[in-house]
C-alpha positions in Angstrom: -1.3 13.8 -15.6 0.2 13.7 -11.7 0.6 16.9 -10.0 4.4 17.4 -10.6 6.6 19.7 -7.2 8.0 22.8 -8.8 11.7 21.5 -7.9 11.2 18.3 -10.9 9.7 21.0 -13.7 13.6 22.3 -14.6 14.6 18.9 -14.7 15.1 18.0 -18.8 15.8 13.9 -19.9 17.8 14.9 -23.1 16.4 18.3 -23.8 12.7 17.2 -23.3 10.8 18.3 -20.4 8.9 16.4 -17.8 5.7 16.8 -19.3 6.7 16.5 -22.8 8.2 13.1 -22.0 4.6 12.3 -20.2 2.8 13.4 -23.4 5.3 11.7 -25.7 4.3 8.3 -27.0 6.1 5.1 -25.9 8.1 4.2 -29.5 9.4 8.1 -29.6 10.7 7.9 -25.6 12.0 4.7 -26.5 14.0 6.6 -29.5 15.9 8.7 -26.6 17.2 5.8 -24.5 20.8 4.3 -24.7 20.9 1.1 -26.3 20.8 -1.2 -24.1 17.6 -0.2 -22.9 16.3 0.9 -26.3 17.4 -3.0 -27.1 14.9 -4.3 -24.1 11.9 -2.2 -24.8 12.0 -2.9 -28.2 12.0 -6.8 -27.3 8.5 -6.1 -25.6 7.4 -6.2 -22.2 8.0 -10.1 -20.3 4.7 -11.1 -18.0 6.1 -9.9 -14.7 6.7 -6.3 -16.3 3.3 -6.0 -17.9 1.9 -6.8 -14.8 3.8 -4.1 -12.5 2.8 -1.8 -15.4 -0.8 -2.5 -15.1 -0.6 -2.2 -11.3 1.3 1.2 -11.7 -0.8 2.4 -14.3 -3.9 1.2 -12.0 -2.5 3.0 -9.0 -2.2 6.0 -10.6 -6.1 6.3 -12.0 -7.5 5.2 -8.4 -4.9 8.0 -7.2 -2.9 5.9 -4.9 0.4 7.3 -5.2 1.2 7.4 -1.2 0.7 3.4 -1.3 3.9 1.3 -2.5 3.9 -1.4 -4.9 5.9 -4.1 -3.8 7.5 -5.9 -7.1 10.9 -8.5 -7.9 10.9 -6.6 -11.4 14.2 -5.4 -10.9 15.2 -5.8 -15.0 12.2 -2.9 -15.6 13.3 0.7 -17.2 11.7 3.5 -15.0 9.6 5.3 -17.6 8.0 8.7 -17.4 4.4 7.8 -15.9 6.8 6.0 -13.5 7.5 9.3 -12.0 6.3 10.2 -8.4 5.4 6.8 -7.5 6.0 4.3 -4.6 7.8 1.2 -5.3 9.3 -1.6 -3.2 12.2 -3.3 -5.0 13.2 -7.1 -3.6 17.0 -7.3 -3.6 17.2 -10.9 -2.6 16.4 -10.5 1.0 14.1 -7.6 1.8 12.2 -4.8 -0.1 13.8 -1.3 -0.6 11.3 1.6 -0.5 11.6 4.3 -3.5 10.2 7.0 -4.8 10.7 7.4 -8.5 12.4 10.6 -9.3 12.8 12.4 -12.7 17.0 11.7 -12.6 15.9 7.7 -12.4 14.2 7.5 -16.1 16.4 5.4 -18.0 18.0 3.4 -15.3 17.0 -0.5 -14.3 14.7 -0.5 -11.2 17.2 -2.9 -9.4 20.2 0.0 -9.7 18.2 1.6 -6.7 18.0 -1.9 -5.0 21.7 -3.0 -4.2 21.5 -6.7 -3.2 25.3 -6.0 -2.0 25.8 -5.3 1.6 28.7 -3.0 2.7 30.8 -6.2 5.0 31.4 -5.1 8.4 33.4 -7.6 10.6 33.2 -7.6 14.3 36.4 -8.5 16.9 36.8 -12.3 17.8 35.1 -12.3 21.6 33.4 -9.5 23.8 35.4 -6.9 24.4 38.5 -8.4 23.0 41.9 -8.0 24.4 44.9 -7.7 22.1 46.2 -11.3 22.7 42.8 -12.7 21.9 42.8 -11.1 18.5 44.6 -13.9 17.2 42.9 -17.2 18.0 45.0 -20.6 17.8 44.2 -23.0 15.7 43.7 -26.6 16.7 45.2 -29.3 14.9 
């Protein structure tokens, strides 16, 4: 069980604890989750999800928490033994560094991930003057 800071103990996912969600087995936390997630982990695991699992799972026995894993899994629910890890989402052009919190179980990996980039656009021309704002057209 990872060393949980004192600020996550208060935290409660529907009236369970931290720890009792650690402790809890996978078909009872399932139980808890809205149904669309319920739905997915129900279905089973897909490849690419068993895989960051294992590498999770692995990271956490070798006690490599400070090291990120880098994964495209953006469809994966953030379980409990998720909690306090690394992870490097891809959101279609570069990864985005997290670290799981206890407010994230229950949410899609790829909410923390936005592949959406705020638009910001720029003034035709360096230092533009008023009558250059509107560029003729040529036709």
């Amino acid at each position: 069980m990872p060393d949980i800071p004192p600020e996550w103990r208060k935290f409660k996912y529907r009236g369970k604890t931290i720890e009792e969600l650690m402790s809890m087995p996978m078909d009872e936390f399932i139980k808890m989750l809205p149904s669309r997630k319920r739905r997915s982990l129900r279905r089973g695991f897909t490849e690419q999800q068993r895989n960051l699992l294992e590498k999770i799972r692995s990271h956490r026995r070798e006690q490599k928490q400070d090291k990120s894993i880098r994964t495209h899994v953006r469809n994966m629910v953030v379980l409990p033994e998720m909690i306090g890890m690394k992870l490097a989402v891809y959101n279609g052009k570069e990864f985005v560094e997290l670290v799981v919190s206890p407010e994230m179980i229950g949410h899609y990996l790829g909410e923390f991930s936005s592949p959406i980039k705020k638009v910001e656009h720029g003034e035709p021309g360096l230092k533009a003057t008023r009558s250059s704002l509107f560029l003729a057209m040529k036709g």
